[in-house]
C-alpha positions in Angstrom: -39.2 -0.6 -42.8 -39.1 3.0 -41.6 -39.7 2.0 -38.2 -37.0 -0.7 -38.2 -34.7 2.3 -39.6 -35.2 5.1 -37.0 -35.1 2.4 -34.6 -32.1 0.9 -35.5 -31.0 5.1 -36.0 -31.8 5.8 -31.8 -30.3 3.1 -30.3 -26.5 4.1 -32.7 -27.1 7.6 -30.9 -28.1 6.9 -27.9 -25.1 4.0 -27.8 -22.9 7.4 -29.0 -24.3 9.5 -26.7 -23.6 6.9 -23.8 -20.3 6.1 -24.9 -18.8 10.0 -25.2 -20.1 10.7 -21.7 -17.6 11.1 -19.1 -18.6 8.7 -15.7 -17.5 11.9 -13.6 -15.2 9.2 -11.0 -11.8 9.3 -10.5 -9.8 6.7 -13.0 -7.4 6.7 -9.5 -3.9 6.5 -9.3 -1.8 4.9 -12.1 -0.2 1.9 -10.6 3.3 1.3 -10.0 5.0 -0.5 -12.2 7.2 -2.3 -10.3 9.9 -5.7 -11.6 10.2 -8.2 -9.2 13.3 -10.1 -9.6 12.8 -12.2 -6.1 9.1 -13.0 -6.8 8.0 -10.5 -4.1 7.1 -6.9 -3.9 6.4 -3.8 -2.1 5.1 -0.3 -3.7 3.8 2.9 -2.4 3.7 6.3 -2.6 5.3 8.8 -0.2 4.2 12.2 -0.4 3.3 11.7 -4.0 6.6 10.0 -5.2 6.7 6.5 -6.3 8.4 3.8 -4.6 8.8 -0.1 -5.9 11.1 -3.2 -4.5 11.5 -6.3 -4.2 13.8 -6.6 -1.5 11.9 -7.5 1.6 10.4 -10.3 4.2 6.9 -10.8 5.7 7.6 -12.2 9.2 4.4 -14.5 10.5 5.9 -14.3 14.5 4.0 -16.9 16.8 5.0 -15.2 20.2 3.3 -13.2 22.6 0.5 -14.0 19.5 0.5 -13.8 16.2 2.0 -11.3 14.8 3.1 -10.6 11.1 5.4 -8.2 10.5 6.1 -6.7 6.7 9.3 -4.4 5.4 10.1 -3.3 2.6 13.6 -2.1 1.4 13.7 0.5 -1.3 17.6 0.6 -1.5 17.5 1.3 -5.5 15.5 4.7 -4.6 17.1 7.8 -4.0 17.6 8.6 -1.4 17.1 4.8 0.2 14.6 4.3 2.1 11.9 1.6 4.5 8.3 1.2 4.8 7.5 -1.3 7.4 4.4 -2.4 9.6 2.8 -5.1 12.0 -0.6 -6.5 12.6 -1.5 -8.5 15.4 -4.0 -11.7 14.7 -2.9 -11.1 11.1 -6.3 -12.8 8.7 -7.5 -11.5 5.7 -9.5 -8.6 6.1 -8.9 -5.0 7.2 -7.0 -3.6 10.3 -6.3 -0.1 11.9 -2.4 0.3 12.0 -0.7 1.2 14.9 2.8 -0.1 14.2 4.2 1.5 11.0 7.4 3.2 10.0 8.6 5.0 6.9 12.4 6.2 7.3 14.4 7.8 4.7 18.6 7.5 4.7 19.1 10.9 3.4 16.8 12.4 6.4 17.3 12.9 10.3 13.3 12.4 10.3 11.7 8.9 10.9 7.4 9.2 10.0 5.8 7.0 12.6 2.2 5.2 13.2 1.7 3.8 16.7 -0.7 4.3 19.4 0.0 8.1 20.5 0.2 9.6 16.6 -0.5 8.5 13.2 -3.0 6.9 11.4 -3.2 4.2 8.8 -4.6 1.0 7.5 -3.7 -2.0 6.0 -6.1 -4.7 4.3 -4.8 -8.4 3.8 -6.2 -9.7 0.6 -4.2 -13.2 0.9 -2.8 -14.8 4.2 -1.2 -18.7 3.7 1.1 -20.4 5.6 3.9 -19.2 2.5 2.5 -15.9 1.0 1.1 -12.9 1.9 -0.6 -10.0 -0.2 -2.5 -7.0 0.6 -2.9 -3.1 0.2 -1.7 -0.4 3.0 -1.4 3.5 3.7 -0.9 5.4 6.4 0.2 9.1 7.4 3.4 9.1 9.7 4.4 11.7 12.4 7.8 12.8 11.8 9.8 12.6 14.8 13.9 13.2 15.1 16.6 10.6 15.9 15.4 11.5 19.5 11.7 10.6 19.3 11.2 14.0 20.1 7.8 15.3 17.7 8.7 17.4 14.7 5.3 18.6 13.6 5.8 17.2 10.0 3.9 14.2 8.5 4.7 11.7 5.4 1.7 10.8 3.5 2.4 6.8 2.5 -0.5 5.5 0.1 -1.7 3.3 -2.8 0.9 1.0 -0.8 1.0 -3.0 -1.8 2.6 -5.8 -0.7 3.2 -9.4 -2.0 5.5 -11.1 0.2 6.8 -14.7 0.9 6.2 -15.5 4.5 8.6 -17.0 6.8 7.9 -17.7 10.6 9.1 -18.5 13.9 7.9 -20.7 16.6 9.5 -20.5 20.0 
């Protein structure tokens, strides 16, 4: 009987002890909560502000290649702003990015990815012939209306995307 007791008595602390322990990881960002009125929708962060919409297209281009080609228009932010980007042989899975663009209305300063600066990734968790879904960040190089490098960068992440796709066929 006393064994049943201190047995049934360890395993409450030990579940106690277990259960006020802290796992040390990062809970992560809090997600965006973002409304879609359209039934699509784009979030992200840029520079540590949150951005939602769900005004935007995911073009699924057939010519030189595939192509698909995502933008999002946060026109409700302020100041307005874009977040676009393309992948070539678009499938589910994960792909360097080296066509992406975040460009703010109230700045002379677009933040680029392409193949001379930048860096970023996107991974496409869904890819039919009428939806696509997936998760993206990147950091942009600022450049003026130009093109001509201004040293600053735009950090885009926890970036999603869950678009209706439309495509083109020559």
């Amino acid at each position: 009987m006393f064994r049943a007791f201190y047995l049934l008595a360890a395993t409450l602390c030990l579940t106690l002890v277990l259960a006020a322990c802290d796992s040390g990881g990062d809970a992560g960002p809090e997600a965006i909560d973002c409304e879609s009125r359209t039934g699509n929708s784009m979030t992200a962060r840029v520079d540590g502000q949150a951005l939602c919409t769900d005004l935007g297209t995911a073009l699924l281009l057939d010519v030189p290649g595939p192509r698909l080609s995502v933008l999002g228009l946060f026109a409700t932010s302020s100041p307005g702003a874009s977040i676009s980007f393309s992948v070539e042989n678009p499938a589910v899975g994960t792909f360097d990015l080296t066509d992406a663009l975040y460009a703010s209305d109230d700045e002379s300063v677009n933040y680029a990815v392409n193949d001379r600066e930048g860096s970023g990734s996107v991974t496409i968790t869904e890819l039919t012939d009428t939806r696509v879904k997936g998760t993206f960040a990147f950091t942009g190089a600022g450049s003026d209306i130009n093109l001509n490098p201004t040293g600053d960068q735009a950090e885009v992440t926890d970036g999603t995307f869950d678009f209706a796709v439309a495509t083109t066929t020559p």
